[in-house]
C-alpha positions, 0 to 999 in steps of 0.5 A: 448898266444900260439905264442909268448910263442912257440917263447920264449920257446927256452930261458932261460930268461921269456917273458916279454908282456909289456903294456904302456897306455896313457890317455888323452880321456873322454871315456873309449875307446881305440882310437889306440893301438900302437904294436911293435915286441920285438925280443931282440935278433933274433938268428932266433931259430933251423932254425938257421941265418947265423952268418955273420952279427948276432950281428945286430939282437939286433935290432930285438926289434925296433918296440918295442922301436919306440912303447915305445918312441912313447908313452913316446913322447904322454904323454909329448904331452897330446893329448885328445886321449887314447892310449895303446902301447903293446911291446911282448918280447922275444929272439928267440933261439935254445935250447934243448927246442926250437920250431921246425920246424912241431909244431903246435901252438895256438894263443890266438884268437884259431887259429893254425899255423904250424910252417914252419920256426921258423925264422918267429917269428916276425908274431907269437908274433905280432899274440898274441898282435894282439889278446891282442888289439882285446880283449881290444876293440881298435877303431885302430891299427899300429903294427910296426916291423922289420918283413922281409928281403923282405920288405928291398930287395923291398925298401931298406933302405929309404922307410918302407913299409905299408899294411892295411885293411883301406884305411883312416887309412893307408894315415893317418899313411903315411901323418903323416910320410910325415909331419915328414920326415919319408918316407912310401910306400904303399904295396899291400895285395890282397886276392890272396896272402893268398893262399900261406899261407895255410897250409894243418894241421892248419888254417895257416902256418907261412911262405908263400914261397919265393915270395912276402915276406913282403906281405904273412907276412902282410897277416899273421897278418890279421888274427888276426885283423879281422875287426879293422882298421889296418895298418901294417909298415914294417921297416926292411929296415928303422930301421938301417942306414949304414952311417949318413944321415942329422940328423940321425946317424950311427946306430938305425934311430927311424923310426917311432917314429915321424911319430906314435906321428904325427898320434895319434895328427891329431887323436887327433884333 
């Protein structure tokens, strides 16, 4: 797991990769494995965040907590679906030790990545995990994570954004967010977007350009999937709210643990 140790190299405290699994199926199969981004603190590495507003980046673990309650919510639920929850952990830091800008990294599928900006880390631990649910044989897979900025200048802090490679799976994941009150948007992820990507000494680089953020980090992750039903859900802009809204306080939101344990019940059914 090239990528998410080339993340973790830069602090002293060790990766933790964090496997949860439920099972409620008569098969041995892997029904839908849930992936959240466990940045325990994005200080974003050499290619260092601005320090306004830093201590917010405790939070860069949400889609790992949304992954790990989720899955804590299933298990007191007992569908007749199996799950798996996979939460790769790290902090992302500058140290002596830390990757840089230029290095070359292996993901644990075999493919390179140049590392253009090591504040793209997300995508690198996703890539990893990606690959773990891969090498499990999942039927499917919703990877969660407060992935860009992008994401958040696109649709703010009321929608999160969804990309997929499965056009079935992708309004399953959105309809069970409409049922919960958690609001999703589709965004596109076109072949076209992948050029951006391309990196001239690996078969990828880790940050595709200014434009159409949150859509070249999708275009990422798809790499890594190859042809498993997947949807990605972009919650950078969702996973914290400024002020109480309804029933949400000020603070961490959630999203989207309601709408992951309403997809694994109308999976279920």
């Amino acid at each position: 797991m090239g990528a998410l140790l080339g993340v973790a190299q830069g602090s002293q405290q060790k990766p933790k990769f964090i496997i949860l699994n439920y099972r409620g199926g008569d098969s041995a199969e892997v029904d839908v494995v849930l992936i959240g981004k466990g940045i325990t603190f994005d200080a974003g590495g050499i290619s260092m965040k601005p320090s306004e507003g830093m201590g917010e980046m405790k939070g860069d673990m949400a889609g790992g907590a949304a992954v790990m309650a989720a899955i804590g919510a299933i298990a007191q639920l007992k569908p007749k679906i199996n799950v798996t929850a996979i939460i790769p952990a790290t902090e992302n830091l500058p140290s002596g030790n830390a990757l840089k800008p230029g290095d070359i990294l292996t993901a644990m599928n075999g493919k390179t990545i140049e590392i253009i900006s090591t504040d793209a880390e997300g995508r690198l631990t996703l890539a990893d995990a990606l690959g773990y649910a891969k090498k499990l044989g999942a039927k499917s897979i919703v990877d969660v994570a407060t992935l860009t900025g992008a994401c958040r200048v696109a649709l703010g802090d009321v929608y999160s954004g969804a990309f997929g490679n499965n056009q079935e799976l992708v309004d399953k994941v959105i309809a069970a967010g409409g049922e919960a009150g958690e609001l999703i948007w589709q965004m596109p992820i076109h072949e076209q977007y992948k050029e951006q990507n391309k990196s001239d000494v690996a078969d990828i680089k880790n940050v595709g350009g200014k434009y159409g953020g949150a859509i070249t980090a999708a275009q990422f992750l798809v790499e890594f999937v190859g042809d498993t039903p997947w949807v990605h859900l972009d919650i950078a802009g969702t996973s914290m709210s400024e002020k109480e809204k309804a029933y949400l306080v000020k603070g961490a939101t959630g999203v989207p643990v309601r709408t992951l344990v309403n997809f694994v019940l109308s999976l279920a059914k």
